[in-house]
MIPA-279167 format. One record per residue (C-alpha): residue number from 1; x, y, z; residue in three letters. Coordinates in Angstrom, 1 decimal, m for minus. Example, Ala and Ser with C-alpha at 12.3 -4.5 7.8 and 13.67 -1.06 7.14 Angstrom:
2
<seq 1&u 12.3&v m4.5&w 7.8&type ALA>
<seq 2&u 13.7&v m1.1&w 7.1&type SER>
***
This chain:
323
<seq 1&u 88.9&v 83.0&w 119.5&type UNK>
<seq 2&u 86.8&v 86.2&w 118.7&type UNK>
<seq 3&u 88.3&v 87.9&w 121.2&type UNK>
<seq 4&u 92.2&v 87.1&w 120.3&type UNK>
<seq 5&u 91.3&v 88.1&w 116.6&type UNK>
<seq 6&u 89.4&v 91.4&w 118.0&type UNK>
<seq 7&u 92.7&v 92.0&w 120.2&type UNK>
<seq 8&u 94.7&v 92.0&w 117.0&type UNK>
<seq 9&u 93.0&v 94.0&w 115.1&type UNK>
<seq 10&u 93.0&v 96.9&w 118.3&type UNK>
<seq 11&u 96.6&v 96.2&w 118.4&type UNK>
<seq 12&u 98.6&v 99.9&w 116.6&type UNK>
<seq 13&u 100.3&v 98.6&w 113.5&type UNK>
<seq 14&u 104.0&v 99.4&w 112.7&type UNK>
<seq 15&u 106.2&v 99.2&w 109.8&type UNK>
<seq 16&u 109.2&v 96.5&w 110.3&type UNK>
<seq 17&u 111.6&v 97.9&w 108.0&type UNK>
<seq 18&u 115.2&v 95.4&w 108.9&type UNK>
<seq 19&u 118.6&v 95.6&w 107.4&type UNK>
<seq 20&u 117.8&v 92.2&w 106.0&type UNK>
<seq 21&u 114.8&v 93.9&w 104.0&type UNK>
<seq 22&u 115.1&v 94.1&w 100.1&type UNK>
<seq 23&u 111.3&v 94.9&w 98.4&type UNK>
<seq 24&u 111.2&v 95.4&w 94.9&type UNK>
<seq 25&u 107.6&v 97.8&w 93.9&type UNK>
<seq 26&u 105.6&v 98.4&w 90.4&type UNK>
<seq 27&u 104.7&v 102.0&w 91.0&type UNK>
<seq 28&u 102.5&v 103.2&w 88.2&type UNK>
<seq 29&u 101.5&v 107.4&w 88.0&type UNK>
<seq 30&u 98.8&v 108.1&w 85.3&type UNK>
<seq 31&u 98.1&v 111.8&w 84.9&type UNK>
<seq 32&u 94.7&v 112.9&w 83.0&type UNK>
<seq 33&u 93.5&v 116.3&w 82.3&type UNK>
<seq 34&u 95.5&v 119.6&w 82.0&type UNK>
<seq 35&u 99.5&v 119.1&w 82.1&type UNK>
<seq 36&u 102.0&v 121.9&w 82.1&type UNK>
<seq 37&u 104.2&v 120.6&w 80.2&type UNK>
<seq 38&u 105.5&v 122.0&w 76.7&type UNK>
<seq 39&u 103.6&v 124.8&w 77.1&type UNK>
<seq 40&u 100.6&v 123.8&w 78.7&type UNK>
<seq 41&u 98.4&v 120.4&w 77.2&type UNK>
<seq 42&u 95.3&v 118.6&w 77.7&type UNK>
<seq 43&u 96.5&v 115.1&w 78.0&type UNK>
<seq 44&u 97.2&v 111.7&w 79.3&type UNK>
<seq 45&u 100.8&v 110.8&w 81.0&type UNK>
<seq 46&u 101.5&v 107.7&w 82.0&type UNK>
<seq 47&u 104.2&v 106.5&w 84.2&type UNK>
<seq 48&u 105.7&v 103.5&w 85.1&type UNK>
<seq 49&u 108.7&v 102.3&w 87.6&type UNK>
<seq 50&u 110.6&v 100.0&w 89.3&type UNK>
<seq 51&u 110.9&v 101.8&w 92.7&type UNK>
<seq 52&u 114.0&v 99.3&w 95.4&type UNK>
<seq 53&u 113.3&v 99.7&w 99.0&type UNK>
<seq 54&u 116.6&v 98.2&w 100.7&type UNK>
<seq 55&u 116.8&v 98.2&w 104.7&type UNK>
<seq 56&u 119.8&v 99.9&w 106.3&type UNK>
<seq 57&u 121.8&v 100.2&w 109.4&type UNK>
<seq 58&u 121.7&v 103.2&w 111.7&type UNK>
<seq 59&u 118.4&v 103.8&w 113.2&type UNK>
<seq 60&u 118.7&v 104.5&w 116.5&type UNK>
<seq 61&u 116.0&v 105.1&w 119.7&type UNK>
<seq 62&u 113.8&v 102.2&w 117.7&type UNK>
<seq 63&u 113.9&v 103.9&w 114.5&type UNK>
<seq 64&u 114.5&v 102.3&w 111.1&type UNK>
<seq 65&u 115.9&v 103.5&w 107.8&type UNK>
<seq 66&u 116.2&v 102.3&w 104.4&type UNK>
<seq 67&u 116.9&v 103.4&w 100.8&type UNK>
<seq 68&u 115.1&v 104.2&w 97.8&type UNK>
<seq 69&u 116.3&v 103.8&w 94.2&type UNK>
<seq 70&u 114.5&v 103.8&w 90.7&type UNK>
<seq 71&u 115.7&v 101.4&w 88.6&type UNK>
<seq 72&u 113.2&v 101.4&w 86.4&type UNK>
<seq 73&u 111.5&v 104.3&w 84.3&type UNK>
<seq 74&u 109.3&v 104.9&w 81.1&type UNK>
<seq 75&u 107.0&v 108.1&w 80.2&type UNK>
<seq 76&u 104.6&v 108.0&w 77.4&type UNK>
<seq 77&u 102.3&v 111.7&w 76.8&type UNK>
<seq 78&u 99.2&v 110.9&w 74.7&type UNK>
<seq 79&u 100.4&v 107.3&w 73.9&type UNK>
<seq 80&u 103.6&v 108.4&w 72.4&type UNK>
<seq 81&u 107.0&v 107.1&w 74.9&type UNK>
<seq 82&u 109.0&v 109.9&w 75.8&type UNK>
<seq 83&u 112.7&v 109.9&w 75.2&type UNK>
<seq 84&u 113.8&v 109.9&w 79.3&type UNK>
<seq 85&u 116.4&v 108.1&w 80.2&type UNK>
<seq 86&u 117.0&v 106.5&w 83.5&type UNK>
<seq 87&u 120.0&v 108.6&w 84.1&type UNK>
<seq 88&u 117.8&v 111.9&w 83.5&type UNK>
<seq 89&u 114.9&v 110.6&w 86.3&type UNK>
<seq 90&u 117.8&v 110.1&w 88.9&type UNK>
<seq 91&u 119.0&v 113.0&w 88.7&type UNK>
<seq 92&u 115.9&v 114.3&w 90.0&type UNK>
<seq 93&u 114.9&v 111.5&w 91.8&type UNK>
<seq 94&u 118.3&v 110.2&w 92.9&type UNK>
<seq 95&u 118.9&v 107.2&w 95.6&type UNK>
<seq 96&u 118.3&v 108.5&w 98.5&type UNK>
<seq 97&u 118.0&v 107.2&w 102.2&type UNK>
<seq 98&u 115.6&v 107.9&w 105.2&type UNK>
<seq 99&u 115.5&v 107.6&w 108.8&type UNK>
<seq 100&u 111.5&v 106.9&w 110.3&type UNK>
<seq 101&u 110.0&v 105.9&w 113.3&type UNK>
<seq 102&u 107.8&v 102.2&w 113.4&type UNK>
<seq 103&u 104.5&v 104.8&w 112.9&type UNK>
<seq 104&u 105.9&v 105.8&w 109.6&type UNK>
<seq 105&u 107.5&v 109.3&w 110.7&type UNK>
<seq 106&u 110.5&v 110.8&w 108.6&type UNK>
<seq 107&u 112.7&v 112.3&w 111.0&type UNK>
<seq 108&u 115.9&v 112.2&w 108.3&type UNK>
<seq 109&u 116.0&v 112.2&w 104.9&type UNK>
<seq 110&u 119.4&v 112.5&w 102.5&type UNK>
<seq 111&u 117.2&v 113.7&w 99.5&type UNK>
<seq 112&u 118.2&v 116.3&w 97.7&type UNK>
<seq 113&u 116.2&v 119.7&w 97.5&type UNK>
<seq 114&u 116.2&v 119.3&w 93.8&type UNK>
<seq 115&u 112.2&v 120.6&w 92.3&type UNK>
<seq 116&u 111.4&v 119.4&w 89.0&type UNK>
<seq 117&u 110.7&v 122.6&w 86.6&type UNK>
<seq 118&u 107.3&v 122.0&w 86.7&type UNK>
<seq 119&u 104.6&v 121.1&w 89.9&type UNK>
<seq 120&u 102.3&v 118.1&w 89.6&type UNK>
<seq 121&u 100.0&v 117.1&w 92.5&type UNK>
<seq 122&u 101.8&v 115.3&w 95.0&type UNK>
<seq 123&u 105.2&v 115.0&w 93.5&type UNK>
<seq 124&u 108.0&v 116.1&w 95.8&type UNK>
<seq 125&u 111.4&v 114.7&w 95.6&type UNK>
<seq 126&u 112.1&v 114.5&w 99.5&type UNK>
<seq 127&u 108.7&v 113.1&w 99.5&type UNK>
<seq 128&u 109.0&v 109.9&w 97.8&type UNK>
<seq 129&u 109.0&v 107.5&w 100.1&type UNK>
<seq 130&u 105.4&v 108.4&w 101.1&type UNK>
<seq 131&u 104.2&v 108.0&w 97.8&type UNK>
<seq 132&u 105.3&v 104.6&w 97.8&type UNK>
<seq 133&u 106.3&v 102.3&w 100.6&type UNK>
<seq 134&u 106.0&v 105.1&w 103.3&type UNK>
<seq 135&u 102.0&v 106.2&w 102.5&type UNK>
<seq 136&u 100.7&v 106.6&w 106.0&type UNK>
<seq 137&u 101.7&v 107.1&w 109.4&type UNK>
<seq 138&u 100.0&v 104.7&w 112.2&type UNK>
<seq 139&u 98.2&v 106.2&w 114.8&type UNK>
<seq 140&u 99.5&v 105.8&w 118.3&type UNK>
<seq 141&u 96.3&v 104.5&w 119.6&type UNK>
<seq 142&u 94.5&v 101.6&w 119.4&type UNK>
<seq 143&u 91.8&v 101.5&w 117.1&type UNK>
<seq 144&u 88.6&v 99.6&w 116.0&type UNK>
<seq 145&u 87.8&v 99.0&w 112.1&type UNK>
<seq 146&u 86.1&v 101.5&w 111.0&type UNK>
<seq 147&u 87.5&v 104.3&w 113.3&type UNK>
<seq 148&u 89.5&v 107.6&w 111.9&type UNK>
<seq 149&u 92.6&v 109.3&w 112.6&type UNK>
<seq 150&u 94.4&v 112.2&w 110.9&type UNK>
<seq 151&u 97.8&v 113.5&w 110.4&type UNK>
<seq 152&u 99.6&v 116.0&w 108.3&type UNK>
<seq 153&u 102.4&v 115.8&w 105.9&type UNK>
<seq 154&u 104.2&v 118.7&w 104.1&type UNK>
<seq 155&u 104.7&v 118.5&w 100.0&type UNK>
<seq 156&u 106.8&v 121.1&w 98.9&type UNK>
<seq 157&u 105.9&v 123.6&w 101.8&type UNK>
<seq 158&u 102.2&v 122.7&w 101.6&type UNK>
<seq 159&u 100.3&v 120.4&w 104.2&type UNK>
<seq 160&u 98.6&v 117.6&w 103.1&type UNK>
<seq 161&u 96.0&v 116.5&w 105.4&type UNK>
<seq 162&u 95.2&v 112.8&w 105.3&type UNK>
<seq 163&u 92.0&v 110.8&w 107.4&type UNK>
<seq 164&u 92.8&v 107.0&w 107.4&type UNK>
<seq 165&u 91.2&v 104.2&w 108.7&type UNK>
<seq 166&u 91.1&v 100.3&w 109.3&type UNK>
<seq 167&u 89.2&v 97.5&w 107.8&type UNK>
<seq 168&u 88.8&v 94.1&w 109.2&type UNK>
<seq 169&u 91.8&v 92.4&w 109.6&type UNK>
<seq 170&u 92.2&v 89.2&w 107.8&type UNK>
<seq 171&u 94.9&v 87.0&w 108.0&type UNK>
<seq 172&u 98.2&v 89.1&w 108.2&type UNK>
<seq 173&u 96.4&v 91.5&w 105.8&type UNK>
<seq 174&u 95.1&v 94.9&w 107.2&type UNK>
<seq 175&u 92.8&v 97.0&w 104.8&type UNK>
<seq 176&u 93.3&v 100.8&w 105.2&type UNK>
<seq 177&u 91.2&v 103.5&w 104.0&type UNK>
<seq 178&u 92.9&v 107.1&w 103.2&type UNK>
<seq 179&u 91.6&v 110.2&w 102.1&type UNK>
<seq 180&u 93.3&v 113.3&w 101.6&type UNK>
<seq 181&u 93.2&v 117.4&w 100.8&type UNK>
<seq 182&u 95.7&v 119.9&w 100.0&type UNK>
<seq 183&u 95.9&v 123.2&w 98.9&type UNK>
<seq 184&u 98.5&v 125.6&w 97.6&type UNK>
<seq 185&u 99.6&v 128.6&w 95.4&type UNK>
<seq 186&u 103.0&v 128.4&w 93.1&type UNK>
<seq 187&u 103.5&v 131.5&w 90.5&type UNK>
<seq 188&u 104.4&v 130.8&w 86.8&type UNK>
<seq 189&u 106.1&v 132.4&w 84.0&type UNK>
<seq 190&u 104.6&v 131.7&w 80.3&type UNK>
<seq 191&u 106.5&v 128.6&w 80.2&type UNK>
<seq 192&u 104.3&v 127.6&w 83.3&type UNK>
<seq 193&u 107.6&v 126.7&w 85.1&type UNK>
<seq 194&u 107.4&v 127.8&w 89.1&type UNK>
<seq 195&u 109.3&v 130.6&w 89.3&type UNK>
<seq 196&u 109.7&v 133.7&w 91.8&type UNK>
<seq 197&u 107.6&v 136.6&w 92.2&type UNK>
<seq 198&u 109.8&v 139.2&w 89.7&type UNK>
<seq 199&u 109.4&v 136.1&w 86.8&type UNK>
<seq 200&u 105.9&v 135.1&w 86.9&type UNK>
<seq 201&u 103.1&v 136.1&w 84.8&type UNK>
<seq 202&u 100.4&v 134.5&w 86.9&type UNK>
<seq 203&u 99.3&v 132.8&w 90.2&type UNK>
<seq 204&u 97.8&v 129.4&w 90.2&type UNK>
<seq 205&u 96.0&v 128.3&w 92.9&type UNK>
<seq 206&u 94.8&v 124.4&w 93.4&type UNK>
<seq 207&u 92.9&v 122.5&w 95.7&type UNK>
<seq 208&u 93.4&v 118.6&w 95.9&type UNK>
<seq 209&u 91.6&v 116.0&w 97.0&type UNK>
<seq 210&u 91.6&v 112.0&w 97.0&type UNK>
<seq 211&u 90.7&v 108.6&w 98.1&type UNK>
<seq 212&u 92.4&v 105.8&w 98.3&type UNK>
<seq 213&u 93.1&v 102.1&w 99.9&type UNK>
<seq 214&u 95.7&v 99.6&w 100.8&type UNK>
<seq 215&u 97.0&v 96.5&w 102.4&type UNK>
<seq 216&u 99.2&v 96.2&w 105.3&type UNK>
<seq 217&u 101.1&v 93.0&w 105.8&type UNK>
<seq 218&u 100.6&v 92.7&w 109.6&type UNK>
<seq 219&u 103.4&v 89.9&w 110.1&type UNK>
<seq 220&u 105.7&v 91.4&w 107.7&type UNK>
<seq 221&u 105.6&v 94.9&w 108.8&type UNK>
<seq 222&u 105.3&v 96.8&w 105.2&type UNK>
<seq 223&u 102.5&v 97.6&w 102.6&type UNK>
<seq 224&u 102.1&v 95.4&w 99.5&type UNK>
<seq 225&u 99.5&v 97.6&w 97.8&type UNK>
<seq 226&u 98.6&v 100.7&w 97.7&type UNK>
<seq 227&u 96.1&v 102.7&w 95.9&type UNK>
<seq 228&u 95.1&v 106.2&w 95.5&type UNK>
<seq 229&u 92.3&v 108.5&w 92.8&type UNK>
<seq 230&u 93.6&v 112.1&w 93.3&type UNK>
<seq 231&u 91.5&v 115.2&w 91.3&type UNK>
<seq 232&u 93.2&v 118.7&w 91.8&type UNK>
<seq 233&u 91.5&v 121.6&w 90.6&type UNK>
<seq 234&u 93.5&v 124.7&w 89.5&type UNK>
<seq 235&u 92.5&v 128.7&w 88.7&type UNK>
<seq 236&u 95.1&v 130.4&w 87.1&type UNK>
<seq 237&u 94.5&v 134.2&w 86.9&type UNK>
<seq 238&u 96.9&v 136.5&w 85.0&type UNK>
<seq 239&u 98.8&v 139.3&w 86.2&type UNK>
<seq 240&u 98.1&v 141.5&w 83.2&type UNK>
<seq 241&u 94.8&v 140.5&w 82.0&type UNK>
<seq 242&u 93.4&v 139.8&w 85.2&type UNK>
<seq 243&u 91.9&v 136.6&w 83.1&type UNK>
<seq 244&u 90.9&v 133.3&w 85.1&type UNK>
<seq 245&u 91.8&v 130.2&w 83.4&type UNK>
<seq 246&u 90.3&v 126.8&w 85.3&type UNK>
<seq 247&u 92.2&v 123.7&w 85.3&type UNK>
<seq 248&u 91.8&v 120.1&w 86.4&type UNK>
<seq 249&u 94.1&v 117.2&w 86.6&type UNK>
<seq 250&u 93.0&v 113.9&w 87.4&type UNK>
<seq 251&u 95.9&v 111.3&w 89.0&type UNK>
<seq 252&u 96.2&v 107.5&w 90.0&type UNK>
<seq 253&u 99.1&v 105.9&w 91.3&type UNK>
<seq 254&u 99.4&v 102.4&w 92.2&type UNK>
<seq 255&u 102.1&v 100.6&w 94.0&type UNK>
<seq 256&u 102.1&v 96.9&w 94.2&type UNK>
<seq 257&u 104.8&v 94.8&w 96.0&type UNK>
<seq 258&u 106.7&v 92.2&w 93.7&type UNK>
<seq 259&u 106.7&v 88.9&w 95.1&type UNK>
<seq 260&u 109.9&v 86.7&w 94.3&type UNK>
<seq 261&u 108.6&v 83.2&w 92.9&type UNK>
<seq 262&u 108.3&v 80.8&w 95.8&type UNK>
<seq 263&u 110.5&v 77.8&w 94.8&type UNK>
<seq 264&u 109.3&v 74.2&w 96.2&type UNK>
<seq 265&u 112.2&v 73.4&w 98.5&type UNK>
<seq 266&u 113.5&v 69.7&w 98.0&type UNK>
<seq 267&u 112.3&v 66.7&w 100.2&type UNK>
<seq 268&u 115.1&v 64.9&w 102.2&type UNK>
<seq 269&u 116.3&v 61.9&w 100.5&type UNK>
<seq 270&u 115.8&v 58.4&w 102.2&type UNK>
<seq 271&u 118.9&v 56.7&w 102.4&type UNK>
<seq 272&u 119.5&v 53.8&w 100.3&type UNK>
<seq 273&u 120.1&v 50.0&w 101.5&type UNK>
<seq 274&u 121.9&v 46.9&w 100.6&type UNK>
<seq 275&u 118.3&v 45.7&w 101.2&type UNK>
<seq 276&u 116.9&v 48.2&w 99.1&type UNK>
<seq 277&u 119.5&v 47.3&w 96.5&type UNK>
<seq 278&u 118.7&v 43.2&w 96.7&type UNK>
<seq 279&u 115.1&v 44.4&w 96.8&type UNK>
<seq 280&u 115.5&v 46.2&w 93.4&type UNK>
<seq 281&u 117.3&v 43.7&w 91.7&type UNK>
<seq 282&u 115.0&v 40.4&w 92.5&type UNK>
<seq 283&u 112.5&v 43.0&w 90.6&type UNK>
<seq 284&u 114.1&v 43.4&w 87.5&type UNK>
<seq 285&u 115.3&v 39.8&w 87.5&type UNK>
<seq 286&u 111.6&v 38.9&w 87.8&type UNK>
<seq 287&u 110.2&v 41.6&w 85.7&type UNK>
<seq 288&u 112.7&v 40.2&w 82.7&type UNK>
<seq 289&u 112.2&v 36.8&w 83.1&type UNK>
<seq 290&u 108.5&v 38.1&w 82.7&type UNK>
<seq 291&u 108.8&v 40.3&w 79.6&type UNK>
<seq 292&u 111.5&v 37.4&w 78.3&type UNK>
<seq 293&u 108.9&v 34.4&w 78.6&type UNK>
<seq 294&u 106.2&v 37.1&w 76.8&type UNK>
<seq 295&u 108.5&v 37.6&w 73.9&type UNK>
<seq 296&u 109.4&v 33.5&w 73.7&type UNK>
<seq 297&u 105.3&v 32.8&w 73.7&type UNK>
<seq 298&u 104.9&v 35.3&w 71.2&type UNK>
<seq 299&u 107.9&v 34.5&w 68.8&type UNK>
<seq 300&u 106.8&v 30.9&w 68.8&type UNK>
<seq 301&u 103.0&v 31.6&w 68.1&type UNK>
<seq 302&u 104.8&v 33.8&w 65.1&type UNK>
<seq 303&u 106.5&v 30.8&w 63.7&type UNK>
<seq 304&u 104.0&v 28.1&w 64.1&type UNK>
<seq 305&u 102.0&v 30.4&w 62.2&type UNK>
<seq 306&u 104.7&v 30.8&w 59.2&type UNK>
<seq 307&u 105.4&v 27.1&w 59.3&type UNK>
<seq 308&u 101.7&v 26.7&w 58.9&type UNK>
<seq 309&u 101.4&v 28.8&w 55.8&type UNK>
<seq 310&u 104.2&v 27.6&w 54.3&type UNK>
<seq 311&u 103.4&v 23.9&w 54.8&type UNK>
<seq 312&u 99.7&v 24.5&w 53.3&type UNK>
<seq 313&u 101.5&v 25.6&w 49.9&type UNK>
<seq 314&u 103.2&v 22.1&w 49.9&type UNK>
<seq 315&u 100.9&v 19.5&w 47.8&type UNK>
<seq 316&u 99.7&v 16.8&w 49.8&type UNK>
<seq 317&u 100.6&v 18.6&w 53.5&type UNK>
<seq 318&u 97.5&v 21.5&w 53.6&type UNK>
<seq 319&u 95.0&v 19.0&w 54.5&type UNK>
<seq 320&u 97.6&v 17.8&w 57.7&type UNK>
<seq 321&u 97.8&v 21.3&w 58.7&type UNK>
<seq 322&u 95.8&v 22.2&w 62.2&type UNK>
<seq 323&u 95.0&v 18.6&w 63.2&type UNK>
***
């Protein structure tokens, strides 16, 4: 038995992504520190979605693909909601499908090459999926718990470089450990928008780093959790001035999968008799004759004692009464 479970655990995981798949995830961003938004803030943004992972048709040589879609979306900066509509978000982060191998490699992607005005650690619109059901990709070897392997993915033209490993498996459920690092440069202008070289007014450099964990559904092929603490550290220095400015942003997303309610299925129906009915009936023939005989006894004790009070208020008859 320790050596089947042992097996398993060895065994390269894959994702299992069919045409027949429909996942619905919670994917919640919260942002802490320095934001460059409206000209720059200290603050805390929170973020929270509905993200639609639908299979599709068309993966060819063993590949898979499936589609992404917000359908939900709400902002809040410093506790106040911001006025975003869904219809703003998805035209940034529009429904969009990939093509990816069972280890998790995007080899198409329909997403536009859209960039939202400002850069935040890790955001990148052709990069969504692997902020959310996509977050690793498997190694091709077989591995013990505990044992590391590495891969790169690019975010908006900078490699991220991520160090994963397993748990122990248990159940269908396979714990994975990530860690990852990135750094990069992007120039802004005083709106601290990324802009090109002739419109910027400074360089800002950043280097990321993070930790995280999730849960792999063996059997079903596709995470169900996924979380991941993120610090990035920033120096901004001035083209003019020369000045160095430090920055630091703290980040935690969460994905979870949302299970549909199981509903009990309904138990087969035994098929009803003409014994069954006879049965039944002798029941409630006995079962009135019962309650009828009850009622009788009792209606009769009822007016033996009336007859008895009322024949004690006749002169002459109360002393009769109980012999």
């Amino acid at each position: 038995m320790l050596t089947f479970v042992a097996a398993i655990a060895l065994a390269p995981a894959t994702y299992q992504i069919k045409p027949t798949t429909d996942l619905s995830y919670d994917f919640k961003m919260i942002f802490d520190g320095f934001l460059p938004i409206l000209g720059g803030n200290e603050g805390t943004a929170d973020i929270d979605m509905v993200v639609k992972v639908k299979g599709e048709l068309g993966g060819e040589n063993g590949n898979m693909s499936a589609s992404t879609e917000i359908t939900k979306f709400e902002m809040a900066f410093n506790g106040g909601k911001l006025p975003l509509t869904l219809d703003m978000v998805t035209d940034v982060f529009p429904k969009s499908s990939i093509t990816f191998t069972p280890r998790g490699e995007i080899v198409k992607n329909t997403a536009p090459d859209k960039k939202p005005p400002v850069r935040l650690p890790g955001l990148d619109v052709k990069r969504f999926p692997d902020i959310t059901f996509l977050p690793i990709i498997f190694s091709e070897k077989e591995l013990k718990a505990g044992e590391e392997w590495q891969f790169k993915k690019s975010f908006d033209g900078a490699d991220m470089t991520y160090t994963c490993s397993f748990g122990e498996l248990s159940g269908d459920t396979l714990p994975v450990k990530i860690a990852i690092k990135q750094d990069y440069t992007v120039l802004e202008n005083d709106s601290m928008e990324v802009v090109p070289k002739e419109d910027a007014v400074r360089e800002v450099t950043t280097h990321m780093t993070g930790t995280g964990e999730a849960n792999f559904d063996t059997k079903r092929g596709i995470f169900t959790y996924v979380k991941m603490k993120n610090v990035a550290k920033s120096e901004a220095t001035d083209f003019d001035s020369k000045e160095k400015t430090e920055r630091v942003l703290k980040q935690e997303l969460t994905l979870k999968l949302k299970e549909e309610p199981r509903v009990a299925k309904p138990q087969p129906q035994k098929p009803v008799t003409l014994m069954d009915h006879a049965s039944a009936l002798w029941d409630n023939t006995v079962q009135f004759s019962q309650n009828l005989w009850d009622k009788t006894k009792g209606y009769a004790a009822l007016a033996k004692l009336l007859i008895q009070s009322q024949m004690k208020m006749i002169p002459g008859l109360g002393g009769m009464i109980g012999r």
